[in-house]
Each structure stands twice: as structure tokens, then as C-alpha cells.
C-alpha positions as CSV (number, residue, x, y, z in Angstrom):
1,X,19.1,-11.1,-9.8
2,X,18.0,-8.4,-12.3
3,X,15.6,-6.5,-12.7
4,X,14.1,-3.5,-15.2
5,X,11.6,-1.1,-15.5
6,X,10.0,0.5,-18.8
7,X,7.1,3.4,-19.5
8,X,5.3,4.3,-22.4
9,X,2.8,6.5,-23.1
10,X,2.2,5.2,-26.8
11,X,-1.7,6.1,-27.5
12,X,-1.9,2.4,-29.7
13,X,-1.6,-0.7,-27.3
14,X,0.5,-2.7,-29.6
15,X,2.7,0.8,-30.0
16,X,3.0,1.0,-25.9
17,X,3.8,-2.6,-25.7
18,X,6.5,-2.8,-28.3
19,X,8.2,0.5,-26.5
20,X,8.3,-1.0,-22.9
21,X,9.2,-4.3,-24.1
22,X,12.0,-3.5,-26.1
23,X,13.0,-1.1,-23.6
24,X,12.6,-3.2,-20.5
25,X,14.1,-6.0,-22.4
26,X,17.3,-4.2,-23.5
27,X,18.0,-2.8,-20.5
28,X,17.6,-6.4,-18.8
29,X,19.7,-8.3,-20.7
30,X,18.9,-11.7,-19.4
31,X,15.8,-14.3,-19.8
32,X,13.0,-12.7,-17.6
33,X,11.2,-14.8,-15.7
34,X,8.4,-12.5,-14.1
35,X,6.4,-9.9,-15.7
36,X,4.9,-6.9,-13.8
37,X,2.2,-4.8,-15.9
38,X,0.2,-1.8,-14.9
39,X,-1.9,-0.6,-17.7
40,X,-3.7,2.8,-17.7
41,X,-7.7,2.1,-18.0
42,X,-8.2,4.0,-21.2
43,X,-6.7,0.8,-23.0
44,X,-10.4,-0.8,-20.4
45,X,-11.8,-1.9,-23.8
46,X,-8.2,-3.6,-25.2
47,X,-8.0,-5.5,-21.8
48,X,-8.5,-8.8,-23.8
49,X,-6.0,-8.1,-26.4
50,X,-3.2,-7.7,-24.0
51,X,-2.1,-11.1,-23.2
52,X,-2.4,-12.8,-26.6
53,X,-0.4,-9.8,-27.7
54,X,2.1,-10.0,-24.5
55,X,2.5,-13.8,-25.8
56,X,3.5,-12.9,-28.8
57,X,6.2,-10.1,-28.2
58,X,7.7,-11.3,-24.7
59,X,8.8,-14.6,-23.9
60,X,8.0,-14.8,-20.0
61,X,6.5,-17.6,-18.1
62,X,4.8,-15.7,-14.9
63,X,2.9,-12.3,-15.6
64,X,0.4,-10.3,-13.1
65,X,-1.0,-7.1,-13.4
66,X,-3.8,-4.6,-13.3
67,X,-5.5,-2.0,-14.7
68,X,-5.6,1.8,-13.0
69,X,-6.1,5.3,-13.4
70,X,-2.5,6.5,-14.0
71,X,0.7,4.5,-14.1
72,X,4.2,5.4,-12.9
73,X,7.5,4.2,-14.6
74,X,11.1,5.8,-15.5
75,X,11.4,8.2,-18.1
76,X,14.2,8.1,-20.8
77,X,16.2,10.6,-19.0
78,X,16.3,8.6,-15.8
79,X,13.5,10.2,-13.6
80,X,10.3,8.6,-12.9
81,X,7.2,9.8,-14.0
82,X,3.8,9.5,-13.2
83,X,1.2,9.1,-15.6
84,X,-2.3,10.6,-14.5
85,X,-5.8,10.0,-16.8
86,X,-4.0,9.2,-19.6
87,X,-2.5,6.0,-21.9
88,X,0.1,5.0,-20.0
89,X,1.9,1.3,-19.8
90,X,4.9,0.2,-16.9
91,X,6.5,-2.9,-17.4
92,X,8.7,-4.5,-14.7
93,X,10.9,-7.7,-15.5
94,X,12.8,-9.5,-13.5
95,X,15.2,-12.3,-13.6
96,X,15.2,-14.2,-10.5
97,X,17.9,-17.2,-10.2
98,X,17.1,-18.9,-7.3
99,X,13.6,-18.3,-6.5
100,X,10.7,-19.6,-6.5
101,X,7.9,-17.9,-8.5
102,X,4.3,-19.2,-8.2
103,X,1.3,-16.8,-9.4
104,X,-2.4,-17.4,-8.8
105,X,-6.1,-15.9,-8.7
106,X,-8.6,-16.2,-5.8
107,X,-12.8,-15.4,-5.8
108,X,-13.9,-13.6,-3.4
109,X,-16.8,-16.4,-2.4
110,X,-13.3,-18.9,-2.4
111,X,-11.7,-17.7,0.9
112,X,-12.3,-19.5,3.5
113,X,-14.0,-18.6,6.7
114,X,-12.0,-16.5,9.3
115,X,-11.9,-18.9,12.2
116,X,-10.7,-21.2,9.4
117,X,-7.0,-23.1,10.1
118,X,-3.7,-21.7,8.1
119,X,-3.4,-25.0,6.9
120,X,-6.8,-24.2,4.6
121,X,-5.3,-20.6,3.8
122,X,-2.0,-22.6,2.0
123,X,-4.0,-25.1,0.6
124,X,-6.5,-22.5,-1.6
125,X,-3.2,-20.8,-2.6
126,X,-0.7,-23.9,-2.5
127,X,2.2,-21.8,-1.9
128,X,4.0,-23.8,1.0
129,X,4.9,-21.4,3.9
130,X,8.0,-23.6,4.7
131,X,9.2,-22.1,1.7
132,X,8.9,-18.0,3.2
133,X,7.0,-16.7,0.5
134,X,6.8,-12.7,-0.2
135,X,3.7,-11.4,-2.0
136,X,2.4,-8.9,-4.4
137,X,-1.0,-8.9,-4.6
138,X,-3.8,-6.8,-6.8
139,X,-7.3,-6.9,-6.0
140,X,-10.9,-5.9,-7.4
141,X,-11.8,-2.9,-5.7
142,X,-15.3,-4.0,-5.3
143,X,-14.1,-6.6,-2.5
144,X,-16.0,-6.8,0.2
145,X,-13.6,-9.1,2.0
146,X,-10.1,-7.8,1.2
147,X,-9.0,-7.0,4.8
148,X,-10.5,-10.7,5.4
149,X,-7.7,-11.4,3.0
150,X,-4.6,-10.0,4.4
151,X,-5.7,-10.9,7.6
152,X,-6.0,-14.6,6.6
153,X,-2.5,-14.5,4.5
154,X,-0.6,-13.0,8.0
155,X,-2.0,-15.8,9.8
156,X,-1.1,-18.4,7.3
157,X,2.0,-16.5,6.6
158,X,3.4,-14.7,9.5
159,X,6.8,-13.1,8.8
160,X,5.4,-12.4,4.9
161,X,5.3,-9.0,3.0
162,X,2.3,-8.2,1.8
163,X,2.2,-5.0,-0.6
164,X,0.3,-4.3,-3.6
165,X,-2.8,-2.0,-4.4
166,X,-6.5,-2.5,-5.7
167,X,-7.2,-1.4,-9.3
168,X,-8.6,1.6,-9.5
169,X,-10.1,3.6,-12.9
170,X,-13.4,4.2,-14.4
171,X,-16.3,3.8,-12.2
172,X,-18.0,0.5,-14.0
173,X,-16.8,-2.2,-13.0
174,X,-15.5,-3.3,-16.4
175,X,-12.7,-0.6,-16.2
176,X,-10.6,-2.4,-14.2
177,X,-8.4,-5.6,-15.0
178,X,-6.6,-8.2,-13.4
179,X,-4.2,-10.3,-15.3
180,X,-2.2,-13.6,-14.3
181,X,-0.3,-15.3,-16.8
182,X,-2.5,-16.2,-19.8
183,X,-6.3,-15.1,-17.8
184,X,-7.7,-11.8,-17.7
185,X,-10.0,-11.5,-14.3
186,X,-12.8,-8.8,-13.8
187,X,-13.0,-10.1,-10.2
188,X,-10.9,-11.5,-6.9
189,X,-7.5,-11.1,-6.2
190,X,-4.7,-12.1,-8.4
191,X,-0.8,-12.6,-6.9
192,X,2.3,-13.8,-6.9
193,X,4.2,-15.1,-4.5
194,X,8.1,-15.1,-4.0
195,X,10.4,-17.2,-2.7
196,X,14.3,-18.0,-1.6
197,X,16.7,-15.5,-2.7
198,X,14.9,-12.6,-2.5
199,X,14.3,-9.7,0.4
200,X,11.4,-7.3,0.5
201,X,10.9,-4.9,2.3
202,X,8.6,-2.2,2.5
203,X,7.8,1.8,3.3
204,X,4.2,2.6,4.2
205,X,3.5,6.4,3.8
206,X,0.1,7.1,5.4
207,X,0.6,11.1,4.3
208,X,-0.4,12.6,8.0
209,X,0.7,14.1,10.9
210,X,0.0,13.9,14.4
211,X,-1.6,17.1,16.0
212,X,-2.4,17.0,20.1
213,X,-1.6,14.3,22.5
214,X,-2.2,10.7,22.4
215,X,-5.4,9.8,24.2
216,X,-6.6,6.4,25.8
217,X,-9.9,4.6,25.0
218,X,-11.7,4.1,28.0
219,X,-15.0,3.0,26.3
220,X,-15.4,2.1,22.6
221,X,-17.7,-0.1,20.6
222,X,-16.9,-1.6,17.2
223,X,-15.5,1.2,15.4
224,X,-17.3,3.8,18.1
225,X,-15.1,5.4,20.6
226,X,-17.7,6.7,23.3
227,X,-14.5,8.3,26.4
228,X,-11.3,9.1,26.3
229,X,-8.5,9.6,28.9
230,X,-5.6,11.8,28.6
231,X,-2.0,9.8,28.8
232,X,-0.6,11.1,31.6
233,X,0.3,7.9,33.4
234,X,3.0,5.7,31.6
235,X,2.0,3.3,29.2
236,X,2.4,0.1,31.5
237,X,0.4,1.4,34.1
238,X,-2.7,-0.2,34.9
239,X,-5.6,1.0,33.6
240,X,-8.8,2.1,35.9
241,X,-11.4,4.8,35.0
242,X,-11.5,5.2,38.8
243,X,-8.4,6.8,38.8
244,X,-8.8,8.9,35.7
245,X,-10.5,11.9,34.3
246,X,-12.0,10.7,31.2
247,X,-13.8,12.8,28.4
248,X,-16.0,12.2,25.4
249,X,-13.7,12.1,22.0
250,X,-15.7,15.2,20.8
251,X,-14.6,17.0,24.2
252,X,-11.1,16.0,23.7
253,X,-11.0,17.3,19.5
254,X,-12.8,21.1,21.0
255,X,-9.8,21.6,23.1
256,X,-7.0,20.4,20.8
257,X,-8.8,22.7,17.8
258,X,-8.9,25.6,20.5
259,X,-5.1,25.3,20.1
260,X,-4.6,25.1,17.0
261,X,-3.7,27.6,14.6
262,X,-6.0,29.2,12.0
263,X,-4.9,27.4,9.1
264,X,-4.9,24.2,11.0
265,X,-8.3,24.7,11.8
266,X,-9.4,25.1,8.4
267,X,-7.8,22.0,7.8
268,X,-9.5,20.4,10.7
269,X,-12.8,20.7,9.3
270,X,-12.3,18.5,5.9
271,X,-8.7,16.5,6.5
272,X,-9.6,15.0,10.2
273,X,-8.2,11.6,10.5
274,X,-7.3,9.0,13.5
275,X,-4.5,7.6,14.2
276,X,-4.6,4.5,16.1
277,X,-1.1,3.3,17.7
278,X,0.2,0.1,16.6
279,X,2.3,-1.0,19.8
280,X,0.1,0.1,23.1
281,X,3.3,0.0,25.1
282,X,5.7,2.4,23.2
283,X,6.5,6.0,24.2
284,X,7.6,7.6,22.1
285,X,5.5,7.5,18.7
286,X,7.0,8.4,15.6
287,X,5.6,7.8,11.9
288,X,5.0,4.6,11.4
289,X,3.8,3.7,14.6
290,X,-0.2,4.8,13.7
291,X,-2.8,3.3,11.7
292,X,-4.7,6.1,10.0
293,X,-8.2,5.8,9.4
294,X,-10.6,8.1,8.6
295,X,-12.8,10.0,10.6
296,X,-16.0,9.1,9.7
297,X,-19.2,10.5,12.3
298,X,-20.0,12.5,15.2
299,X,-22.4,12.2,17.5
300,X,-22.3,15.9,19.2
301,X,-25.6,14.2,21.4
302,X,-23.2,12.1,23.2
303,X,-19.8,13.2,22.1
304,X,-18.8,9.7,20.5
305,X,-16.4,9.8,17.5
306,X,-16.7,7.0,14.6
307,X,-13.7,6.0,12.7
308,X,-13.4,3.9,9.9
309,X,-11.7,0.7,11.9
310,X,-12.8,-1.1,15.3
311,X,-11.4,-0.2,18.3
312,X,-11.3,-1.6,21.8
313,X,-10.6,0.3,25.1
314,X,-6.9,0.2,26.4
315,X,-5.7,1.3,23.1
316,X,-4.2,4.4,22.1
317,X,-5.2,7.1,19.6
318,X,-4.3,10.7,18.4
319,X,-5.7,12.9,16.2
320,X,-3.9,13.6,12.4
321,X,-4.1,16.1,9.3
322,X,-3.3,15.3,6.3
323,X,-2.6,17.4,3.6
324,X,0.7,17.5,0.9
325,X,3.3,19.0,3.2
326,X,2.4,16.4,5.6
327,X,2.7,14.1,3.5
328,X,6.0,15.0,2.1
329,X,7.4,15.0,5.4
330,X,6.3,11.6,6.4
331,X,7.4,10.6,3.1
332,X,11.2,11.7,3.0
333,X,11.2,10.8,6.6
334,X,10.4,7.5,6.5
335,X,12.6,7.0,3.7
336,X,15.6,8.6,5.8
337,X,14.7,6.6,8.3
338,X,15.0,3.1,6.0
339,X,18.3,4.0,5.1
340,X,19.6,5.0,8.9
341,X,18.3,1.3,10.1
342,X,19.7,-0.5,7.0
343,X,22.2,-2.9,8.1
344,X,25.6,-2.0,6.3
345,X,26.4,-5.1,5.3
346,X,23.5,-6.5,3.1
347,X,22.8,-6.3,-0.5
348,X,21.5,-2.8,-2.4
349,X,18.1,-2.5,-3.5
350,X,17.7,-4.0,-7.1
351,X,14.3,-2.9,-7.5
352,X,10.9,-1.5,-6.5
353,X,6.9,-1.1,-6.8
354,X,5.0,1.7,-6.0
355,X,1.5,1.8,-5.4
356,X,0.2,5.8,-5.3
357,X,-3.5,6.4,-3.5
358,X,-5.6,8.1,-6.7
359,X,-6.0,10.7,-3.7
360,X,-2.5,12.1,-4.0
361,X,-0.8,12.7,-7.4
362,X,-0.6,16.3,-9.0
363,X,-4.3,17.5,-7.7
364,X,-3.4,16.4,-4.5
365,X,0.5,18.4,-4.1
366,X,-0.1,21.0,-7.1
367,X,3.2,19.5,-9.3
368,X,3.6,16.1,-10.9
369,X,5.7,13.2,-10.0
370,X,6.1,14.5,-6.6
371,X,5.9,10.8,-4.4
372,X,8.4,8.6,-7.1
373,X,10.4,11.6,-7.3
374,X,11.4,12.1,-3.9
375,X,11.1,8.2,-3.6
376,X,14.0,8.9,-6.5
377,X,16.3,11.1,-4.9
378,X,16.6,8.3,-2.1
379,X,17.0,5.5,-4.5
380,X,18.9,6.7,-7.6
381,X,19.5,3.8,-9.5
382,X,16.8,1.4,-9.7
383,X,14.4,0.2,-11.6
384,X,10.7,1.2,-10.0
385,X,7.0,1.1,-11.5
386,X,3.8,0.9,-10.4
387,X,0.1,2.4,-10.5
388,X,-2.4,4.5,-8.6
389,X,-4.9,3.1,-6.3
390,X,-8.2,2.6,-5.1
391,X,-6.4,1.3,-2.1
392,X,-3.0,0.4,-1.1
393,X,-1.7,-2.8,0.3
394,X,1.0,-2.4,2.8
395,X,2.3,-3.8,6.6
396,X,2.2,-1.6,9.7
397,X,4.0,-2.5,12.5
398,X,3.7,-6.1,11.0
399,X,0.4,-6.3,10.4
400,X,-1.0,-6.3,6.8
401,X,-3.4,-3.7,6.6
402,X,-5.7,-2.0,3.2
403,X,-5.0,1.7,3.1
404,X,-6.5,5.0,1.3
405,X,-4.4,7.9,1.0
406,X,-1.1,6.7,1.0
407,X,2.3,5.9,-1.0
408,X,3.5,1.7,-0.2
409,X,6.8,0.8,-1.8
410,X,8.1,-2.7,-2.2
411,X,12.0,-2.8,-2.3
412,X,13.4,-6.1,-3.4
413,X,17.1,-7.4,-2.8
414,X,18.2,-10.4,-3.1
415,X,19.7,-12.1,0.2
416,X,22.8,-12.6,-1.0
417,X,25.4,-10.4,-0.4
């Protein structure tokens, strides 16, 4: 297995496309049989000169890719950088001896209802699950139905990776592109799926951190959480509101902001976000263990909180900031943490994907490159592109789940030793 990675930032598309596909090409040395593109969206109005140019510069039989706001790639001088607002082109190849490699598109009005069986999940994508497919996936950001999606492909699929990102750029819809082999696609999803000798695995960076104490729900509806209880009694115990002191939400976010610090609290008031834990009978939460969604109403009549995400009574949730030294630390944590639980005695990385949320970047930590460098110092010597989001694609705790304001990294190795 081998795999390269190539960036240009050529303001000519057939410049830009020469550049990475010499480079990527060179530094592959072998046939590639998959093609990864991420394109910046001010080529939007060359989107349907790409592929008959791709066809004619790089012999490759599978290609996906998508359009967004900045790209992110490896520099000549072995960094990675990351290409905001302007012409930008990463190219990923890959040759991939022993496995499997089938790409494909899906419409939106094509998936199939949700109480639908897997067997009519495999059959719209025809990707045999016998076979343990992996998948990158990019998707229209006007989706109504993408969680729909990745909630379908983890029941047709459990066991899978899912990572990938939705196309982000300018605010028409025509800005953003989807490409998959020889089709270019304004709308749906377009993928690829992966399988036999290959590994992925993935690090989902929601960029938050966890301020307070974990509270139970004791009454919630849909994506309203109406009382709280304080978790004071373990995790397994039985749970009766006779027994417990329960609070509105509200309630429970005036006393935790009474503690916090004055820069904290300034924070509070735009950067508020929930975390909702993954496994309701851990104890002791680290990152990684919280969905974060946003924090979306309040209802100061009745003290209810919404959040963008349903919610049911018995689970747990805890309060979160975001902002960039947050996010740094969960970052480099997480990616500590991948390396501490890596067995010793598989293969190395070979290659990865990033897919950057267009809310973090340079704006967001005041320098450039700050996510795929630190990503770098962890993973020196491979090959890594990807794009900036209007959503990221990425499991947590095993669940595939759409995501704003994070960093998701598909590492690939192959199983081999």
C-alpha cells in the first residue's frame, strides 16, 4: 500500500492540476488506483472542466471529491498547509493491492425510509457488508437527511468508519461540487467505499471543554431538556425523581456561571455548548466521551434549555466552552491518546484525510495551519490532505455522527503487518 499527497496553489486550473499531479505522482511511484481531490471554490465556475481534464493527465480508475472553501495539503518543505479563501488544489493517491475499491453517488429522495431493512441500505449502495467496507463520504450541504444517512450506513454497516465532510464555499448552491469518477454532482452524497487490506481509524476533535459537573435528565422532550439532577449517586444506580433534588437546566447553568471565572463568563455568553455523554454508565468522562451540540434556546419562563440534538431522560449531559485553547488541548490530547492505545505490534499509518470545520482555521486560533500542524508533529511522515467544512463526518463512541466545529482525521494502514 502507498499512498501520496500533493498541494498547489496555481491560480490556472490546468496549472494547479499539472503541479499536484506530477507531484503526487512522483512521489507515488506506482499505478494509483484511487484519486482523492479537494478543490478550492474559486475554480466553482471550472467545476466542469475538471474531470475531462483529470482524464487526460492522470490515469486513475476511481476518483471522488468536492469542492470547499480552503484546502489543506503538504507543502514542498514537508509541513502541511492550509489554504483559506483562495485557489488551492490537494490531491491524494493511493495504490491499494488487495482491496477492494467501489465509488458511488446517492439522491437525497433515493434513501430509503428509516425503519427500512439493511438489506435495502446495501442494495442502493451495492457494496456487500460481508466484505467490511470503510467509507469516505462528501455530501451536499443542503441535505436535509444526512444524519438519516450515517444513521442508515451504521445499521447496514455496523463495525464501518464513516469520516468525511460536507462541501462547504460560496453561499449559492452552485459553489459547491461533488465528483465521482467521470460525473460531476450539484446534489446527494458521493463515496467510496474500502475494502480488505486496509485499516481506518479515526480522531474526532469536537474543540471544547467540559466546565461544571455532569448532570442527569430527569425530563426532556425531543431536543428540550425541561429538569435536571445533579450526579451524585453512581451511574448504575436506579433512577427515581423521588429520591432526587432535581432543577431546571437554566438553574443548573446560574450556578455553574456563578463559579466561573470572569473570562469564562464572557465566554459563556457566545461559546455555550452541550455535551451529551456517549456511554451513560462510565465514570469517568474524558474527551471523547461527549457529543457536542450546540446550545440553541432558553426558555427563562420555565427554565428549559434547547440543544441542537434529542435527548431522553436517563442520559447524561455537561456543560462545554469552546474556544482555540480548548480546542488545542483536546486536539493534541486525543492525538496522545491514539498513540498511547495503539497496539505495538500493527502496521504504521500510511496515510490520512483531514476534514477542518470552516469555523476553525486562522480567524478562529489567530495563526495559520494550526490543526494539520499539530496533527503534523504527531504524524511526521505521511501523506495527509483534505478540506474545510460545512460539516464534518466522523464516529463517536461508535456511532456515526454530522459535526460543526470540529477537526475528523481518517488514518489508513493497511492490516498487514
Amino acid at each position: 500500500m502507498k499512498w501520496a499527497s500533493a498541494l498547489s496553489t496555481q491560480p490556472s486550473l490546468e496549472a494547479a492540476l499539472d503541479e499536484v499531479i506530477a507531484t503526487a505522482l512522483q512521489s507515488l511511484d506506482a499505478p494509483a488506483d484511487l484519486a482523492i481531490l479537494f478543490i478550492s471554490t474559486t475554480f466553482a465556475s471550472e467545476f466542469p472542466r475538471l474531470q475531462p481534464l483529470l482524464e487526460d493527465k492522470l490515469p486513475v480508475q476511481h476518483f471522488i471529491g468536492c469542492g470547499g472553501n480552503g484546502v489543506i495539503g503538504p507543502t514542498q518543505g514537508g509541513s502541511t498547509a492550509e489554504i483559506e479563501e483562495e485557489p488551492g488544489i490537494a490531491l491524494t493517491l493511493a495504490s491499494l493491492p488487495g482491496v477492494e475499491i467501489q465509488t458511488f453517488h446517492i439522491y437525497e429522495d433515493e434513501l430509503p425510509d428509516p425503519d427500512s431493512a439493511p438489506l435495502t441500505w446495501t442494495e442502493l449502495l451495492e457494496v456487500d457488508p460481508a466484505h467490511q467496507p470503510h467509507f469516505i463520504l462528501f455530501a451536499d450541504p443542503s441535505s436535509s437527511k444526512i444524519s438519516d444517512l450515517l444513521q442508515g450506513l451504521d445499521y447496514a454497516y455496523p463495525g464501518a468508519v464513516k469520516i468525511g465532510g460536507l462541501a462547504s464555499g460560496r453561499s449559492s448552491w452552485s459553489g459547491s461540487g461533488l465528483f465521482c469518477d467521470d460525473q460531476l454532482y450539484r446534489e446527494g452524497t458521493v463515496g467510496v467505499a474500502l475494502s480488505g487490506n486496509i485499516m481506518v481509524e479515526t480522531i474526532v476533535a469536537q474543540g471544547c471543554r467540559p466546565i461544571g459537573q455532569p448532570y442527569r435528565v430527569a425530563e426532556a422532550e425531543r431536543n428540550v431538556v425541561l429538569q435536571v439532577e445533579e450526579q451524585t449517586v453512581p451511574v448504575e444506580a436506579t433512577f427515581n425523581t423521588d429520591e432526587v433534588e432535581l432543577q431546571t437546566p437554566l438553574e443548573a447553568l446560574q450556578t455553574l456561571v456563578q463559579d466561573l471565572d470572569e473570562d469564562e463568563r464572557e465566554l459563556a455568553q457566545h461559546s455555550l455548548s452541550v455535551g451529551i455523554v456517549c456511554n451513560e454508565f462510565k465514570q469517568n468522562l474524558e474527551p471523547g466521551d461527549f457529543l457536542i451540540r450546540n446550545l440553541i434556546g432558553v426558555d427563562p419562563r420555565i427554565g428549559a434549555i434547547a440543544i441542537g440534538d434529542r435527548i431522553r431522560p436517563g442520559q447524561r449531559i455537561q456543560f462545554h466552552l469552546r474556544d482555540a485553547q480548548a480546542s488545542a488541548d483536546e486536539l493534541e490530547e486525543l492525538l496522545q491518546n491514539y498513540f498511547q492505545k495503539s497496539p505495538q505490534d500493527q502496521s504504521q499509518p500510511t496515510a490520512a484525510l483531514m476534514f477542518d470545520c470552516l469555523g476553525r482555521g486562522e480567524r478562529f486560533y489567530g495563526e495559520s495551519d494550526f490543526d494539520s500542524q499539530l496533527f503534523r508533529r504527531y504524524f511526521q511522515d505521511i501523506p495527509i490532505s483534505g478540506f474545510f467544512c460545512n460539516g464534518e463526518i466522523g464516529p463517536i463512541a461508535g456511532t456515526t455522527f454530522l459535526h460543526g466545529y470540529t477537526a475528523a482525521f481518517g488514518i489508513f494502514r493497511s492490516q498487514d503487518d
